[in-house]
Structure formats: structure tokens, C-alpha cells
N, C-alpha and C positions, 0 to 999 in steps of 0.2 A: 504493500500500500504506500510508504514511504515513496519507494520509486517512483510511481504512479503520478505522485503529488508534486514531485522532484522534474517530472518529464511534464507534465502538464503547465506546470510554472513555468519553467523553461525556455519551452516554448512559444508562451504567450509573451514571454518579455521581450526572447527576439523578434518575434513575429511585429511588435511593435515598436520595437527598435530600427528594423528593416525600414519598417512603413516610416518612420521619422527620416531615417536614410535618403529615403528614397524622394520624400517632398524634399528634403532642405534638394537635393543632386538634381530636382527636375526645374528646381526656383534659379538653380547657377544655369543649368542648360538655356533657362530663355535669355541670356545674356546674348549679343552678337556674337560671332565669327571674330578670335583675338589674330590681326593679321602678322604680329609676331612670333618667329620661332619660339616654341614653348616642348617642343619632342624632339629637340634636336641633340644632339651632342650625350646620345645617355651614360657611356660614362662616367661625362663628367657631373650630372645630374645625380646622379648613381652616390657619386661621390657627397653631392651638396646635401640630400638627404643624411648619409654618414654621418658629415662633421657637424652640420647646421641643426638637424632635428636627435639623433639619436646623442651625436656627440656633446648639444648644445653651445657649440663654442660661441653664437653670439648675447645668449642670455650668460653664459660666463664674463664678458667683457663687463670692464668699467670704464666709468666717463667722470668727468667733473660736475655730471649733475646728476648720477646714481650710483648705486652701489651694487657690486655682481650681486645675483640674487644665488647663491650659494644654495643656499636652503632647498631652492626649487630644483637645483639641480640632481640633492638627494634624492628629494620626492619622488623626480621624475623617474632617474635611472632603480633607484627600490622597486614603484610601482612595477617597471617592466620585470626586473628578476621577480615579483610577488606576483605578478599575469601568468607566471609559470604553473602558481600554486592553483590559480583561479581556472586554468587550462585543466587542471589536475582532478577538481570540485567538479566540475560542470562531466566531464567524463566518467569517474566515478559515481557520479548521482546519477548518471545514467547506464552506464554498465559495473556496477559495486564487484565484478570481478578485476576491472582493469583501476590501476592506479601508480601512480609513480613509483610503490613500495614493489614493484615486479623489477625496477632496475636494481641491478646487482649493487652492495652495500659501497662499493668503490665510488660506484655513480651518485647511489643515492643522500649518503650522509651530507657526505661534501655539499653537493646541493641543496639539501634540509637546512643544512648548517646556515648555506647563504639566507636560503630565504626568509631563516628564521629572525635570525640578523637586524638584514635589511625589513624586516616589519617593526622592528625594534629604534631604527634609525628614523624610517619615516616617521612612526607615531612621535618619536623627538623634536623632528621638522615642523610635524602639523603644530605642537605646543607651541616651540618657535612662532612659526604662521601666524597662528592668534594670538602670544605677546606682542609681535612686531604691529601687527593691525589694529590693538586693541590701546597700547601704552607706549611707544615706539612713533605709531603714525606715520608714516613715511609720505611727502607729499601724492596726494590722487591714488593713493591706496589706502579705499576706506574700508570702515568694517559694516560689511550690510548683508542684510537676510542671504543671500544667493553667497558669500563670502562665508557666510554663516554652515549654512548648509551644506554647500561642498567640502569645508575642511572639515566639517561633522563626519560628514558622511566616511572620509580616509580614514579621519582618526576610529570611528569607529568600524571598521573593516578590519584596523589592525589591532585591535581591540579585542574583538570576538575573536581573532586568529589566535590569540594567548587562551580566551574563555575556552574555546573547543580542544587546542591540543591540551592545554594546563588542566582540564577535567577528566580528560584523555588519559595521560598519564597520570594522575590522582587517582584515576579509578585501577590501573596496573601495578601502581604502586602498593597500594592499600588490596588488591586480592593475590598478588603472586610473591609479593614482596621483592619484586626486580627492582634495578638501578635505573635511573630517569638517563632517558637517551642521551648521549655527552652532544650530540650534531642538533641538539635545538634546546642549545639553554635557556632562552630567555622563558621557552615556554615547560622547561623543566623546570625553572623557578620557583612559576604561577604552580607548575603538580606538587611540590617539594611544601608550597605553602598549605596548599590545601589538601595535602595528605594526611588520613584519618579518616575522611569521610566514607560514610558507606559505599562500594560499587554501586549500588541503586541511587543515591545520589551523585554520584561523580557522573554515571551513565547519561542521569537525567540533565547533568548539566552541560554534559559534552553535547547533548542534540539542541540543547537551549543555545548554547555557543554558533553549532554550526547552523543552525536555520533562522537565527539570527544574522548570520554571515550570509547566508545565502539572499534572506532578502533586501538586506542592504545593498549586497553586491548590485544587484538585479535592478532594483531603484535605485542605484545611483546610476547605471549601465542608462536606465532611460530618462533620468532627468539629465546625466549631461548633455546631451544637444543643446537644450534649453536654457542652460547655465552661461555661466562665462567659460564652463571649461569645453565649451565646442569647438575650440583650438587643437585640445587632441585628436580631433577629426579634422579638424581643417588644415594645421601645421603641417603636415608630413605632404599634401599632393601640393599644398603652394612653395609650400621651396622646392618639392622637385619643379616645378612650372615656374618656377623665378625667371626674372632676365637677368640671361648670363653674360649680354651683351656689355661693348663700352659705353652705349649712348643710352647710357644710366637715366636720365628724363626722358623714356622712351614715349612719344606722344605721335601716335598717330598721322598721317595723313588726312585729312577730312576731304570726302567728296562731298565738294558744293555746288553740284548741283542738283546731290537726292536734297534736299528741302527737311528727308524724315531723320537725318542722319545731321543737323546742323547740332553737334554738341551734343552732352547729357541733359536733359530735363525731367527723364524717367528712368528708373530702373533698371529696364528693358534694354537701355541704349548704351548700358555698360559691356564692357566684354563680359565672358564668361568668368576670365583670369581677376578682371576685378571684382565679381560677385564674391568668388573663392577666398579672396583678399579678406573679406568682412567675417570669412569665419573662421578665419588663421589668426585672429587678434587674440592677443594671452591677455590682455586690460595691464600691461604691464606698466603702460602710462607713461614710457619712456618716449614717445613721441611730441605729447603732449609736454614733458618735465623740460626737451631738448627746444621746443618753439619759440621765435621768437616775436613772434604775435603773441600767443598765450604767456609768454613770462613778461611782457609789458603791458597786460590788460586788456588785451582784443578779446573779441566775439569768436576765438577759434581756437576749438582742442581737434587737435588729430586724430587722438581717440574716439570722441564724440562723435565725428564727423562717420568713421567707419561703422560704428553701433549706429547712425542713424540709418546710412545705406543699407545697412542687415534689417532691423527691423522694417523701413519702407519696403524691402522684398520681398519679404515674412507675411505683413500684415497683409498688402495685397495679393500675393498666391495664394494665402488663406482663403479670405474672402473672392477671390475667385472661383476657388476651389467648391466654398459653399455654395455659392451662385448657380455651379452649374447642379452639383448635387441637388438642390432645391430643384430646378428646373427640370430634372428626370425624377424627381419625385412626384412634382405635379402631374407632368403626362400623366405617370401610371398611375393615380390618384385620379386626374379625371378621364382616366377611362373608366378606371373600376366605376366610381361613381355617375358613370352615366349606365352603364349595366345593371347598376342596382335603382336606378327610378331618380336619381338626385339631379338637381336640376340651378342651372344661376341664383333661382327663389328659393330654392329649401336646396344647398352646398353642402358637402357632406363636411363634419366637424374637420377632419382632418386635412381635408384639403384647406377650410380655412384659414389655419394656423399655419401650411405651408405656404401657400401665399401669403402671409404674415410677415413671415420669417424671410421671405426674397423678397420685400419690401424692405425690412427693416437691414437687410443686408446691401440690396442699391444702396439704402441713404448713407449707413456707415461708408460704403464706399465711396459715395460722394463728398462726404465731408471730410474725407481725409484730406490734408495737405499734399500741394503738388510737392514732390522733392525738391526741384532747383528752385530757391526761391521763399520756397515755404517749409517742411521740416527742415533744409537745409537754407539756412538765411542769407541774406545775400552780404551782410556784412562781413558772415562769417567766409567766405568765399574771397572777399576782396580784403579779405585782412592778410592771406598769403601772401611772403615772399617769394618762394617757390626758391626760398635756400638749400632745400633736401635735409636737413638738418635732422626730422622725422623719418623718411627713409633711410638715413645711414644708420640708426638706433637701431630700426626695427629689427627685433630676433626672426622672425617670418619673412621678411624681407614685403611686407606690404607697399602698394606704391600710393601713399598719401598726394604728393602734389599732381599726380596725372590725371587725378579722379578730380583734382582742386579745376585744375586748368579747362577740363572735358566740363564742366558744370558752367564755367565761365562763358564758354563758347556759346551753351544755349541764354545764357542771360543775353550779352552782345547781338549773337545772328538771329533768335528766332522770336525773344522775348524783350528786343532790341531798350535793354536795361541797361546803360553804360552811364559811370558816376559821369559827372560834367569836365571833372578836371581830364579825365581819359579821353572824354567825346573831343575835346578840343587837341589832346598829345595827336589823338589821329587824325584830325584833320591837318594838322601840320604836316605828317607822314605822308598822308597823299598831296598835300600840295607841294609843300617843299622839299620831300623826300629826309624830314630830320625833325625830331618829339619838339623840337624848340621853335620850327616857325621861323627860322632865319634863312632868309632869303640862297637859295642855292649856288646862287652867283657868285656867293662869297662862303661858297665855301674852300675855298683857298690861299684864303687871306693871313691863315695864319704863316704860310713860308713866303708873305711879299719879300720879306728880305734875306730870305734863303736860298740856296743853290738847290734845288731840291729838283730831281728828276722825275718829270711826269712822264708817263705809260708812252706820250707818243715822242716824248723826247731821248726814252731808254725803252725802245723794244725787246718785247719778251728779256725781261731781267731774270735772274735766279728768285728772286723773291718780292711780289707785290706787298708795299707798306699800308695796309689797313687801317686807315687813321681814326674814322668811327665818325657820328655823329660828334659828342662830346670831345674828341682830339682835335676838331674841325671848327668847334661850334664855343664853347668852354672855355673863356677867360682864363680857370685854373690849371684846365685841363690842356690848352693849349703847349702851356709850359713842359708839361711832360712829351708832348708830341716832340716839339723840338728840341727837347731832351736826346730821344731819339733819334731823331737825324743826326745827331752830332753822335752820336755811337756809332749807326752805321757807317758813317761818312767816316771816321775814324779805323774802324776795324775793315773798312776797304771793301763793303757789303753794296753785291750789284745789286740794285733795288728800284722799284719807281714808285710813285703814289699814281694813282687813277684820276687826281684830281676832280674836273665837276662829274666826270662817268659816276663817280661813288656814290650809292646811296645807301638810305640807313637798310641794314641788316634785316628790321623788322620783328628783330625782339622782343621788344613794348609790347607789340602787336599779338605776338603770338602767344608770350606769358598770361597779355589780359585777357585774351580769348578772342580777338579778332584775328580771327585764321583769313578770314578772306582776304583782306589788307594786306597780312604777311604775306599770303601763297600772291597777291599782284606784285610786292615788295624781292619776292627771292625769285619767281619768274625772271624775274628783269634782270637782277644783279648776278644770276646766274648765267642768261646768255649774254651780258657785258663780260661776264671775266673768262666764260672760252671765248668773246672776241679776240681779248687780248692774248690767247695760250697763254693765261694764269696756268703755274703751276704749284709752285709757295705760296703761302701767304701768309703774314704775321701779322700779327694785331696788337695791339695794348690791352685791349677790351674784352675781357671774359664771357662778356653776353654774344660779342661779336666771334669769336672764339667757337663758341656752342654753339651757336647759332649756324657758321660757315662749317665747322665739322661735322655735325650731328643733325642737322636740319634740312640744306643744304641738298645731300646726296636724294634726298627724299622724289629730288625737282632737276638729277641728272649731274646735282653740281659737285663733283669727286675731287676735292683736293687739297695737299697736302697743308694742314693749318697747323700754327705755332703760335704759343705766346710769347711775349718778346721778353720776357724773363727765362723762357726756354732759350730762346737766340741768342740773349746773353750771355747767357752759360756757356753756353758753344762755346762764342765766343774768348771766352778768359779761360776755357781749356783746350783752345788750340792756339791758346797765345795772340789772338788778336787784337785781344785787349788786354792792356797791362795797369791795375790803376796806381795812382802816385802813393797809396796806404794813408793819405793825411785827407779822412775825411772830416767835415765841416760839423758833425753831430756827435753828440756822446754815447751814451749809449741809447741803444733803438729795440723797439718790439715792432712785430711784425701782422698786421691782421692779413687772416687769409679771405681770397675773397670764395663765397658758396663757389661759383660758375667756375674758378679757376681751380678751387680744392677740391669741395665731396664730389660736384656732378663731375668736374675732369682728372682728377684725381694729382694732378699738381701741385703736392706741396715743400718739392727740395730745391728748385731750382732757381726761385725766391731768395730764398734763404743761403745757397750756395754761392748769390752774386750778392749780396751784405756781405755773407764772410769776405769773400774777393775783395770789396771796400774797404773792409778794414775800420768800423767802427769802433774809436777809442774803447767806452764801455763795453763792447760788444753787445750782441743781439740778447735781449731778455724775451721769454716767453710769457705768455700769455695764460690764465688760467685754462680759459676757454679758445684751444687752440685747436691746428690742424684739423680733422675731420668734424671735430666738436667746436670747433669755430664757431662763433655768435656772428649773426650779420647785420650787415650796416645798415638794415632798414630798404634797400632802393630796386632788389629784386622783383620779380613778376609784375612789372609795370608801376612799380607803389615810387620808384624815384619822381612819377610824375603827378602821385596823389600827395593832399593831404590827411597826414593822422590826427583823427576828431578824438579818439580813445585810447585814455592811458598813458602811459608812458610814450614818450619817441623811440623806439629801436636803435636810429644812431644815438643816442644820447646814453643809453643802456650800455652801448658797446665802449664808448666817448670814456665814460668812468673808470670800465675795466681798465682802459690805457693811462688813464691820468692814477690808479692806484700802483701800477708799474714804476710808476718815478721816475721814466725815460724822459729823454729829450727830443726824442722823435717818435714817429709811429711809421714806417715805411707800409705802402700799399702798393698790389699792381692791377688794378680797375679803376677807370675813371669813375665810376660810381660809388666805391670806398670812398675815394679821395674824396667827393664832393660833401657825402654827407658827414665823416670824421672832420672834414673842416671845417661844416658848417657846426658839427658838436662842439668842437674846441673853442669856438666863438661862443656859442650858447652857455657855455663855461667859463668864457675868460680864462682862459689859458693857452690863446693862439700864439702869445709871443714867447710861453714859454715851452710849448711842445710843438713837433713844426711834421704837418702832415708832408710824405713824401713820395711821389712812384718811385719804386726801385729804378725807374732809367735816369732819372733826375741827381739819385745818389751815386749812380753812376757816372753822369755826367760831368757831375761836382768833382770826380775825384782821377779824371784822365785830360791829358791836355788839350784845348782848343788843336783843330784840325788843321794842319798845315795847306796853306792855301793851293800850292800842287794836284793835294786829294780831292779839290773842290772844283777843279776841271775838268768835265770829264766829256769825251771824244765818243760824238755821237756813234753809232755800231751801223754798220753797212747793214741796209734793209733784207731782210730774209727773205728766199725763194718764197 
């Protein structure tokens, strides 16, 4: 009979386990077609599971704004050795001849041993768990019912695992008078304490233990989906489906001319890959802890955002789900009831109330909130920098800002919602080709008194100089452009600029979500530069950078991109440049910028052309550096909004350098630059810490250009 009840349960837990399975895997299916490789390379895939999910190496990292989460890592790796036991249960309850105790004592102790162990470690963990959440607090991990309940749930799993064997052995102990197994002490303990009892109670308590265990197991097996802990289900297929590519802010192509495909505004319009994303989230908060919108008072957790997209998924396949349910009810409800006499005037009771019921499920459905817009708000949306800051954290490897930017697009193209200060960056873009509105004529103004080779005065050079909007346009920024020139014109670098050909990149554009602006923006700029057989190209500009790299090829445009802190480097290690070591700064730190560091993964060759300089004090870091870099605020289009909430972002960042002590703060994005300068102003402290591009400290510190190298002998025109 035991068995009976054992197989019956069983069965009904998976059977509804299954059917959970199988709604949340038909909610991801209605996502699009992800046109990214996601099966490619399994291998290496093969591998990323390995280290990522079983090995946990990135919930083991630390950052300067978490702490490894150790603990979890017990938990996790215990539970799998304790899924052994659980494998062991479910077998035996269904065939009570088969059970582990059939592997020979070599196999079997050893293994008891562990698993005995390791139940003993995790119920440690779980104590932990709920000190840490309960007196501890660790920011955005609180303590609440579903927090409650799932570490209830382990702890007591490993709980009953002591109550069944420790009665187990109580009761062997006390009728045969044997020795308590030496391969599972903790739960030889629990028998050694409670030996005396009668085998009728020990008996009785050993089945209270295990069917106790069993239904726990069983409820907990189907309340996780529902939980937070639907990451155990979701973690393992989204890191094997991660992008393993370089072009880390992988954003789509948008065809504009399906109308039904402009941006995210539903659910539906997500990939698959991003549905999967929403239930790979551990709530671990380190997206949210690493933001720098949410650590200066914005309307945007990372976290948040992904639980919103899941539940928006959830509620409506639900209610769909019902809808149709309802609807084959009725049919056969008013069939029946026209068979048996019933009629519109006299309705039979039940068809009433099903019609009731798909009534009151339209209006739920209708009154739900649109996603873009409405669960997800639009401030929360536009407070992105699209620093990545969130995705370098995530242990999942969720992609936060793609889902940010895909949302955007439907604000701007379809629900034509764009703040005013943006409406106007773009109208400057289409007219004058540049976020500021200054006239395109002059955008060469900055080298009037320069020797500076344009495209048609230096045919096909080794490397087109990429000046940018802001290198072009940028009083401060200016200064660093001709910083540059005075390096390459030194280090003997065949180069040209494009002069008025150049237009902006289209970055702005595509960070705020006007894809259609950008795709007329990189059109253009793409067949300008195989006009000229572009084949290098360096930039100063990190957006421009990302942009010509990763964006670019999307639209044909394949070619070789550098930033000029790469170039430099080159440079001073093939000896082309030699600097005089007497730079003009004391000691200097260094802010990395998002686009040059996490999305391009650049961050030594910055820092190897300081060294090169020769700063007296040398280079101090930064608390919040390299990958974990904080950002200046001017990312995903926001250099050209104002912040109405909270804190400024450059001014957050402004402090981290003024508590440094330095005398400078070297950058290499005209975007850094601008807003760290405008910080150190807002501070009063511009005369005493002095914002700098690395070209400029370069510049500072090798000799004006011998006027020889500044002549330079047009090249006989190419077949």
C-alpha cells in the first residue's frame, strides 16, 4: 500500500510539474526567430555550461559593490551531490528492491559519506541564508515570504534527511545493538542521540522522517517555477544560448519596413533568447547594486525590469490560455444545452457562469498594462546609459541593455514618444549630420591652422583619422583632436581625415532607439568610406568605435577599427614615439570609459600609454574601476538629455576622483571628458584636478613636430 501511495504521488507531482514545464517553454516559444548564432560552437558552449552554471565561476567573482556569494555556492554544489540521494528516494519508492545500498561498500560508503556531509553543510548555508537576510541585510536582498519559503523549504529537506536516517539507525541500534554507520555521521549523531527508544518508535519515526521528506521534496519540486528559484530551470539553457560573440551589445538589425517588427512594445516581439533571459534571473541584485541610474536615484532597477518582462509573459499566456479554455467550454456547453431544451430565455446555469468567466477574463485582459510604456515606464527606459555595467555582473549572463534599447525603438518609431531634448539631438543629425546643430561646413574648422591631410589630398592612406562629431564640433574636445594630429604627424603615421565627407556615426541614434535615422546615418557613411578604400580606421570616440566595429558590418561596412589609445601603444612599442618622461601632472587616475572597456573590452592600452608618460605620482586606481567602472553619465543618448532625478551620474563619478587626491583624471572619450569636466566645475575643483585625453598627455610630453614631417608629397593617383 505504501508503494501505491508513493507511485500515485509521484506521479501526480511530475505530471504537474511537466505541465508547468511545459506552459512557462510554450510562453519562451512565442518569442521571434533570435537571428543570432545561439547553436553554434558546442564545444565551446559545452564548456560555458561547465564553468558558468555547474562550476559557478561568475556568482564566485567579487566586485567593489558585492561580495562573492560563497554560501550559494555550497548550497548549490551540496544540492547536486544531495539530487543523488533524491534520485535514490524516488527509485526506491518505486521499486523498494533497487537502491543505492546494491552498490558495493567501496562505492557506496564513500558516497553516503559525501552526501551525508554535504546535507550537513547546506542546512549551515540555509542558517547563514537567513542570518545574512534577516540581520546582515545586504542591499536588495530582502527577507520576504517566497525568500521565506524557499530556504524553509532546503532547510527543511535537510532536516528530515537527519529525522529519517537518525531514526533509522536509533531503531538498529536499540534492537541489534550494532555500531552507527562510521560513512554518515552527522546522521549517526541524530541515532546515537536518540538511542533507547523503542524499535516501534524509532520505526515510527523513521517513516514520519521520510514522508515528511518526501512531501516536501515534491512541493518544493513544484512550487519552484513559481518562486525566485526558476533560475535552476532557466540558468543552465541560457548560458548555454549566451552570446559568445565580440559584439557584446548585440542589437539586432531592425527591418523597417514590417511596421509589426518597429521595436518591442509586447512580449511577443522579444526573441525567444530574451524571454529565457527572465527566467535565468537568480534576484541576485547585482545588476541592479552595479547601475548607475539606480545608485543615483533613477526610475530603473535591472532587476525589476527583467521580473517585469516575466511576469507581462506569464500573466498574459495565462489569460490567454483561459480565454481559449473558456471558449471550448462554451461550445460544448451550448451544445449540450440546446439538446436538452435550454434556450437564450431559460440558459443553462453553467453555461452562465462560463460566459461569466470569459467576460471577466477579456476585461482582466484589457486592463492590463501595455508593456512598453506602461508596466515598463518610460522613464524607467530613458534613465539607461547602456554602460553594460548590468550585463558584465550578471552570473547568467542576461542581456539587460538590449531589451532596454528594443523597448526604446517602439517608444520613438511606433508610439512616436521621444523626450524633447532627443527630438531636437535628431533633428540636428538629419540636418546637419552632428547631435549639436552646427553647421557642416564647418566642420573643419578645427585644423584651419593645421597641416592636416584630407582623404582627397592623401589617397587611400594606411589609416583614416575618425574625428567624430564632438572632435569636430567641441571646444574641449577639439583640443584633444589636435592633440592627435600632433602624435600622428610625429610618429610619421600615413593618415587622412575625411573632412566635410564625415558624418556623425549615429550613435545617439541608435542607443535612443531611433534605428531608422541611424540605418539612413550608417547607409551613407558606409558607402563614403568604401568610396575612399577605407581600410583602418581610428577614432578617439568609443561610441564611434562601437559603432564602426560592431554596427557597421550589419550594413556591408567591414573594417579594420582602432582606438587611438590602441594606436598609441603601437606606437611607443615600436618606438615611434619616445616621450620626454617630464610630464606636466602629478599623479593621475584613470576613468575607463563603458564603450571603450566592458562592451570593447579595452582596458590596458590606456593605461600602458600613462605608464609611457611617465607620470611623477604615477597612475592611482580607482575604487570602481576596469570592468566595474562607474560611468560618466552621457551613454545611450543621455549626453544629450537632461537628469530631472536624483543624483547627476557625472557628479557621482566627479567625487570618486576628487576622493583619489590626484591631480588629474586622464580619459579616452570625448564624452568622459565632457561630463568629468563639466563635474569638476560643479565642484570647484577645475583648477585643481585637470581633466585629460590620454592623447593630450601624450602630446604634453613629446616634442613639437619638426616642420620637414609636416610636408608631405602628394602620392601618385592609383590605377
Amino acid at each position: 500500500m505504501t508503494q501505491v501511495i508513493f507511485i500515485l504521488l509521484l506521479a501526480a507531482s511530475l505530471a504537474f510539474f511537466a505541465r508547468t514545464i511545459w506552459f512557462f517553454g510554450r510562453a519562451t516559444a512565442v518569442g521571434v526567430a533570435d537571428p543570432r548564432p545561439r547553436l553554434d560552437d558546442l564545444p565551446g558552449r559545452l564548456m560555458d555550461v561547465g564553468i558558468y552554471f555547474f562550476g559557478q565561476k561568475k556568482v564566485a567573482e567579487e566586485g567593489p559593490q558585492h561580495r562573492t556569494s560563497k554560501h550559494h555556492l555550497f548550497i548549490f554544489w551540496g544540492f547536486m551531490i544531495i539530487t543523488i540521494a533524491t534520485v535514490d528516494i524516488f527509485i526506491s519508492g518505486v521499486i523498494p528492491s533497487v537502491s543505492l545500498a546494491l552498490l558495493p561498500d567501496l562505492i557506496y560508503q564513500p558516497l553516503y559519506l559525501l552526501i551525508d556531509l554535504m546535507n550537513f553543510v547546506v542546512l549551515l548555508m540555509i542558517v547563514w541564508a537567513v542570518t545574512r537576510r534577516t540581520i546582515v541585510k545586504p542591499r536588495l536582498i530582502p527577507w520576504n515570504l517566497d525568500a521565506g519559503l524557499i530556504l524553509g523549504a532546503i532547510g527543511s529537506l535537510m532536516v528530515t534527511h537527519f529525522i529519517y536516517h537518525g531514526y533509522h539507525i536509533a531503531g538498529a541500534l536499540s534492537a541489534a545493538g550494532s555500531e552507527a554507520p562510521w560513512f554518515m555521521p552527522v546522521s549517526s549523531f541524530v541515532g546515537k542521540a536518540l538511542a533507547g527508544i523503542s524499535p516501534d518508535a524509532a520505526s515510527r519515526g523513521a517513516a514520519f522522517g521520510y514522508w515528511l521528506h518526501v512531501l516536501i521534496l515534491l512541493t518544493f519540486l513544484n512550487y519552484l517555477p513559481y518562486s525566485k528559484h526558476i533560475h535552476l530551470l532557466g540558468a543552465l539553457p541560457n548560458i548555454f544560448a549566451r552570446n559568445r560573440s565580440e559584439r557584446r551589445l548585440d542589437l539586432p538589425k531592425l527591418n523597417l519596413e514590417d511596421e509589426t517588427q518597429w521595436g518591442v512594445g509586447k512580449f511577443e516581439q522579444f526573441s525567444w533568447k530574451s524571454l529565457l533571459d527572465t527566467y535565468a534571473c537568480t534576484e541576485c541584485a547585482r545588476c541592479t547594486n552595479y547601475c548607475p541610474a539606480y545608485n543615483t536615484g533613477k526610475n530603473l532597477s535591472p532587476m525589476q525590469l527583467i521580473h517585469d518582462i516575466r511576469y507581462e509573459m506569464l500573466d498574459r499566456i495565462g489569460l490567454t490560455d483561459r480565454k481559449a479554455e473558456l471558449e471550448e467550454q462554451i461550445a460544448g456547453l451550448e451544445e449540450y444545452a440546446s439538446s436538452r431544451g435550454f434556450d437564450d430565455a431559460h440558459p443553462h446555469p453553467d453555461l452562465v457562469f462560463a460566459r461569466d468567466e470569459l467576460a471577466k477574463t477579456i476585461a482582466t485582459t484589457a486592463a492590463l498594462p501595455k508593456l512598453t510604456g506602461g508596466r515598463v515606464q518610460e522613464d524607467t527606459l530613458w534613465a539607461c546609459t547602456t554602460c553594460g555595467a548590468c550585463q558584465e555582473v550578471c552570473p547568467v549572463f542576461i542581456e539587460h541593455p538590449l531589451k532596454i534599447i528594443q523597448m526604446r525603438q517602439n517608444l520613438v518609431l511606433e508610439q512616436e514618444k521621444t523626450p524633447g531634448e532627443l527630438q531636437r539631438t535628431f533633428r540636428n543629425m538629419e540636418r546637419q549630420s552632428n547631435p549639436w546643430g552646427i553647421a557642416n561646413d564647418q566642420r573643419m574648422d578645427w585644423a584651419k591652422d593645421l597641416n592636416v591631410p584630407t582623404i582627397e589630398e592623401n589617397p587611400d592612406p594606411e589609416y583614416i583619422l575618425w574625428v567624430g562629431c564632438a572632435g569636430a564640433f567641441d571646444a574641449r574636445i577639439i583640443k584633444q583632436t589636435r592633440a592627435m594630429v600632433k602624435i600622428l604627424d610625429t610618429a610619421g603615421v600615413d593618415y587622412a581625415v575625411l573632412g566635410h565627407q564625415e558624418g556623425c556615426t549615429g550613435d545617439p541614434a541608435r542607443r535612443a532607439g531611433n534605428e531608422m535615422l541611424f540605418q539612413a546615418l550608417a547607409e551613407q557613411n558606409v558607402e563614403m568610406l568604401k568610396s575612399v578604400n577605407a581600410k583602418k580606421v581610428v577614432t578617439s570616440c568609443p561610441h564611434c568605435l562601437h559603432t564602426l566595429r560592431h554596427d557597421y558590418p550589419q550594413f556591408g561596412g567591414d573594417f579594420e577599427v582602432v582606438h587611438h589609445t590602441q594606436l598609441i601603444d603601437h606606437l611607443f612599442k615600436e618606438g615611434k614615439l619616445v616621450s620626454s618622461g617630464q610630464s606636466s601632472v602629478g599623479t593621475i587616475t584613470y576613468h575607463d570609459s563603458c564603450y571603450l572597456g566592458r562592451w570593447n573590452r579595452e582596458f590596458d592600452a590606456p593605461r600602458n600609454v600613462i605608464e609611457a608618460v611617465g607620470a611623477p605620482g604615477g597612475l592611482k586606481e580607482m575604487t570602481r574601476t576596469k570592468k566595474h567602472g562607474f560611468c560618466c553619465g552621457a551613454g545611450g543618448g543621455r549626453m544629450f538629455m537632461e537628469e530631472h532625478d536624483g543624483e547627476r551620474v557625472n557628479l557621482n563619478r566627479t567625487d570618486e576622483v576628487i576622493a583619489t587626491g590626484v591631480s588629474a583624471v586622464a580619459v579616452a572619450c570625448p564624452f568622459c571628458n565632457i561630463m568629468l569636466t563639466d563635474g569638476m566645475k560643479q565642484r570647484n575643483v577645475e583648477d585643481k584636478i585637470a581633466v585629460l585625453d590620454v592623447a593630450e598627455l601624450v602630446a604634453q610630453s613629446i616634442p613639437d613636430v619638426p616642420v620637414d614631417r609636416l610636408v608631405r608629397k602628394k602620392k601618385a593617383p592609383t590605377a
